[in-house]
SEPAMAR-550728 format. One record per atom (N, C-alpha, C): residue in one letter; x, y, z. Coordinates in steps of 0.05 Angstrom, whole numbers, plus 5000, padded with zeros to 4 digits. Each point is the difference from the previous one (the first is absolute). Layout:
// SEPAMAR-550728
AXYZ ...
***
This chain:
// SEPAMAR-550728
X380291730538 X499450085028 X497449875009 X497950014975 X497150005020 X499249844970 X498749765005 X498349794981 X497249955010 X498250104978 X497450025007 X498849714976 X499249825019 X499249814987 X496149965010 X498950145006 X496849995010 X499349884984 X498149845005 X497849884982 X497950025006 X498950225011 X497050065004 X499950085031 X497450085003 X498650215026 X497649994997 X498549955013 X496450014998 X499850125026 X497650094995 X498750005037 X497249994987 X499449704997 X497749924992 X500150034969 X499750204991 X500550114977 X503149984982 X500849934979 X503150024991 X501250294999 X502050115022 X500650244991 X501950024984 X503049915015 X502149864981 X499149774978 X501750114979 X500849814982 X503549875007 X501349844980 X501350024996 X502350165004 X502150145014 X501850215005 X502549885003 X501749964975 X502249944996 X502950214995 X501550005016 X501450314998 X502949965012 X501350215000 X502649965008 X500650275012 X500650165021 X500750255010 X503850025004 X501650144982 X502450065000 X500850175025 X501850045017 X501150235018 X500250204972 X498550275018 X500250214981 X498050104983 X497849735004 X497450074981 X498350195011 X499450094990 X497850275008 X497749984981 X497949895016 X497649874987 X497750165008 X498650134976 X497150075011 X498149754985 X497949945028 X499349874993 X496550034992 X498950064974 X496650114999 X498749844999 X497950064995 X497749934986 X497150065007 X497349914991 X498150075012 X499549965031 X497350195001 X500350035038 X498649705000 X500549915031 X499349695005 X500749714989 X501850044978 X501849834981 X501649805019 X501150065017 X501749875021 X503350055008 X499150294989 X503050125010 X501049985024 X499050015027 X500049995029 X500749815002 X498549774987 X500249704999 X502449954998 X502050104977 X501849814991 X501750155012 X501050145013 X502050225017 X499049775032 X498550025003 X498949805030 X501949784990 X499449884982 X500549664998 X503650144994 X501550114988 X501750035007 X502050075012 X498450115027 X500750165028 X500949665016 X497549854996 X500349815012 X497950005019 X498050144997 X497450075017 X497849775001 X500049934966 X498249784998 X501749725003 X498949865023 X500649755008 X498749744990 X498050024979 X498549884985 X501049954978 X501450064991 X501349944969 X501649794999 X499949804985 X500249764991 X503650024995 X500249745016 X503750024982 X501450204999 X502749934982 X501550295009 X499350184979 X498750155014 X498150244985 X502550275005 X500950035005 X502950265002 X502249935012 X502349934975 X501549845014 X503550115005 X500650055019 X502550155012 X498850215018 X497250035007 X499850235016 X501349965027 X501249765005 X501050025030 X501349975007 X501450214981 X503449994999 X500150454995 X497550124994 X500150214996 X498450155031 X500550244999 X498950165016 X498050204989 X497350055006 X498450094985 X498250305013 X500350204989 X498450225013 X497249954986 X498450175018 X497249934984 X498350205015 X499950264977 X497750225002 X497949904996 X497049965030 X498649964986 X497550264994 X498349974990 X498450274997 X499450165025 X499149875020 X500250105027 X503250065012 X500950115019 X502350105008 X501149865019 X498049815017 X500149825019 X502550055018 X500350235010 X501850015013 X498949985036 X500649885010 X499650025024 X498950285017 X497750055000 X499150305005 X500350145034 X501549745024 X500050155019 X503549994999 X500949974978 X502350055009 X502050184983 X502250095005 X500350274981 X500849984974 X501650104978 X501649854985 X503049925004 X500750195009 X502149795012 X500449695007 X498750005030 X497849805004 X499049724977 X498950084985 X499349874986 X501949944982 X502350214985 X502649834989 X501949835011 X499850025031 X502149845022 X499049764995 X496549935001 X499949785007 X500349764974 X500750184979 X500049764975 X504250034995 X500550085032 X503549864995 X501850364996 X498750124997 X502150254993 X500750135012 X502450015001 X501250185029 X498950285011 X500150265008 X499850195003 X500750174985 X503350004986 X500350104990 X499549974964 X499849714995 X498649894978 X497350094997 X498050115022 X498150024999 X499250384989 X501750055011 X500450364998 X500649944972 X502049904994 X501350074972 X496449864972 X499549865012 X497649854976 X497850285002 X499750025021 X498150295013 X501650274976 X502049975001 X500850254986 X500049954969 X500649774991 X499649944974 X496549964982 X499349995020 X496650064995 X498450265003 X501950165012 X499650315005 X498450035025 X500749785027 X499050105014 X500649975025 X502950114998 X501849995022 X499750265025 X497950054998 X498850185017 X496649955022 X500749804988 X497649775013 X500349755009 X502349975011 X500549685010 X498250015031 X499150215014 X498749985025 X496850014992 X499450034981 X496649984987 X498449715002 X497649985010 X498649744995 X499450034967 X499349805000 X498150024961 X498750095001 X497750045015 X497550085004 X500350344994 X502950035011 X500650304996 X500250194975 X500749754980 X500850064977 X498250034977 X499950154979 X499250044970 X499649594991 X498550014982 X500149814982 X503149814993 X499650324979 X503049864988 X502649975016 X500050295021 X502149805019 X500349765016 X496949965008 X499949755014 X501549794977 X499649974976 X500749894977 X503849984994 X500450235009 X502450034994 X501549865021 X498850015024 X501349895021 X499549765006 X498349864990 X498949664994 X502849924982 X500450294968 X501549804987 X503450045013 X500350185025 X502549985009 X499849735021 X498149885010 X499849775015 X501249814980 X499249954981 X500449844979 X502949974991 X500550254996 X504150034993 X501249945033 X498749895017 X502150015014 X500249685006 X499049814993 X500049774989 X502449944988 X500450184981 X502350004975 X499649714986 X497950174992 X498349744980 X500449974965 X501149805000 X500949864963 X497350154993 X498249925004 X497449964981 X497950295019 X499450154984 X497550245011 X497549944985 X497749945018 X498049974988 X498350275007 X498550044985 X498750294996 X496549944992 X498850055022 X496749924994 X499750284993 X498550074979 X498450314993 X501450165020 X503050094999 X500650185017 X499550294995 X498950094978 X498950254989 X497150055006 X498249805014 X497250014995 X499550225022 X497950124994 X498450175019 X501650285016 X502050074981 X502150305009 X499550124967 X500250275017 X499750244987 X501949944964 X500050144980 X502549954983 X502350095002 X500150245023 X503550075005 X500949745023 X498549945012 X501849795020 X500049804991 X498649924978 X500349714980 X502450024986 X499450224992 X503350174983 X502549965018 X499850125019 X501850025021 X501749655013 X497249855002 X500849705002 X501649834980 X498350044980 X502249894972 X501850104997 X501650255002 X502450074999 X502049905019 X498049985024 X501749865027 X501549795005 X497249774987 X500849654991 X502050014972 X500350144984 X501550064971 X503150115019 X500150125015 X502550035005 X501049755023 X498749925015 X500649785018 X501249784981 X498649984981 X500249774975 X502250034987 X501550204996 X501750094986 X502349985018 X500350075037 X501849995019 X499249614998 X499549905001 X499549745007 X500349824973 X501850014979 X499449864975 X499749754997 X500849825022 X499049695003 X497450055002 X497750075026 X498249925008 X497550024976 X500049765002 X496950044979 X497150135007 X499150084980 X497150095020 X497849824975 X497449995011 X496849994991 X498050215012 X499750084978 X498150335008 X497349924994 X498049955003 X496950004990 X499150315003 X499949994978 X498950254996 X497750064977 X498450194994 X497550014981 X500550264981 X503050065004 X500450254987 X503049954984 X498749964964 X502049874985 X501850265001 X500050255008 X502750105001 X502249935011 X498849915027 X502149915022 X501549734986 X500049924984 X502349884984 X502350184987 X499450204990 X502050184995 X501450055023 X498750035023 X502450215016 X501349725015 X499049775002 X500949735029 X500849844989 X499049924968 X500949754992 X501649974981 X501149714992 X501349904977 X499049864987 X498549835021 X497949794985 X496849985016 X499549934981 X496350085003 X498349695005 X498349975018 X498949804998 X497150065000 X498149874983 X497050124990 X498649715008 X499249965026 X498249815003 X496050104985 X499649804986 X497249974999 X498549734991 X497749914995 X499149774995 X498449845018 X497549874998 X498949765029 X500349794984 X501549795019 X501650125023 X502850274986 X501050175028 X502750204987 X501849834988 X502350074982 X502049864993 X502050324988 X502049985002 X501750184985 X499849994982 X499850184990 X498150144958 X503150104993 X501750165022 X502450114983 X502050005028 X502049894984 X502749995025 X502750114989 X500150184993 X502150074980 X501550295014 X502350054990 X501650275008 X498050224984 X500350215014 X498550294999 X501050124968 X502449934982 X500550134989 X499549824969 X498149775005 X499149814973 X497950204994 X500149974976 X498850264975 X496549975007 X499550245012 X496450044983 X499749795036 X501250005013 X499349885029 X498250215019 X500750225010 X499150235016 X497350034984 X500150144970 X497850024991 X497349774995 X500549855008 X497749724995 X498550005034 X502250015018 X499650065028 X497750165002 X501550234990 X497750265007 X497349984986 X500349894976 X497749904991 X497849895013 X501049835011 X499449755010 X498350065024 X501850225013 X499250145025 X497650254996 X500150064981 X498450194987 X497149884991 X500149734986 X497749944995 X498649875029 X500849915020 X499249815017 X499250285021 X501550244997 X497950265020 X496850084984 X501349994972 X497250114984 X497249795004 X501949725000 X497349735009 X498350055020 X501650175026 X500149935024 X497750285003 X499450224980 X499150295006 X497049944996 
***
């Protein structure tokens, strides 16, 4: 579906390394590593955001359709949600129905501004499904909400993922659990410049536990 051939990213500095990869329909990727590593980075460069990248640096993306949570909700704030699902193509009644599958089919006449956190969130990621997008990209969609609505979100994207079994996703996330509940396969950027340290399915032996490790020693560095 999706060939990641990068060969680097600086901004002055080398952020990318090397990032050689292949994304299957169906993969469900979290993607870690340390904070500032260039997780943003490499989800950008394969949104198609970064226009600086050398050659064919991601190759078949323009032939896929791509949603893309980013940390902010960016939803258009004078206009309602509705509103704001119409204008990325979705009908009315497509729009009610994404509104109801996000749990918030009781709010299609709300600005964002109106809304909680996580619903603003929820309703960014119904903008996103109404794309009906191969590929879901997911910037820190857990960051900065309470643990029941983090809870509440992962269960959300886990069942979307499960109604949707083609669409692939990339999750960046800083919480090696959220591989248990989203993924199959795990991707662990670290290194200067970053490079993928581990690209492997979720269920290769002694994988989760090295993660958490990993993630464990780099908070203790960090205290």
């Amino acid at each position: 579906m999706l060939e990641l051939r990068i060969e680097g990213r600086s901004f002055g500095l080398p952020v990318l390394g090397e990032v050689f990869s292949t994304i299957n329909r169906g993969d469900r990727i979290c993607l870690l590593g340390p904070s500032g590593i260039g997780k943003t980075t490499l989800l950008n460069a394969i949104a198609g955001l970064d226009q600086s990248l050398q050659g064919p640096a991601v190759v078949g993306r323009e032939k896929l359709r791509i949603g893309y949570l980013f940390q902010e909700h960016r939803l258009l704030p004078w206009r309602t949600l509705m509103a704001n699902l119409k204008l990325v193509g979705a009908s009315e009644a497509e729009a009610q129905k994404l509104l109801t599958d996000v749990g918030l089919q009781d709010y299609a006449s709300y600005l964002p501004d109106q809304l909680s956190l996580g619903m603003a969130r929820r309703a960014a990621l119904a903008r996103c499904l109404a794309v009906k997008p191969d590929l879901l990209l997911l910037d820190e969609p857990f960051a900065s909400l309470d643990p029941v609505m983090a809870s509440d979100l992962k269960l959300l994207i886990a069942s979307i993922l499960d109604d949707h079994p083609d669409m692939a996703m990339i999750c960046v996330t800083h919480d090696g659990q959220d591989v248990e509940i989203l993924a199959n396969r795990l991707w662990y950027l670290d290194g200067k410049p970053a490079r993928l340290r581990w690209d492997n399915h979720v269920g290769v032996s002694g994988l989760i536990g090295w993660v958490l490790r990993r993630l464990r020693g780099e908070s203790e560095g960090a205290s």
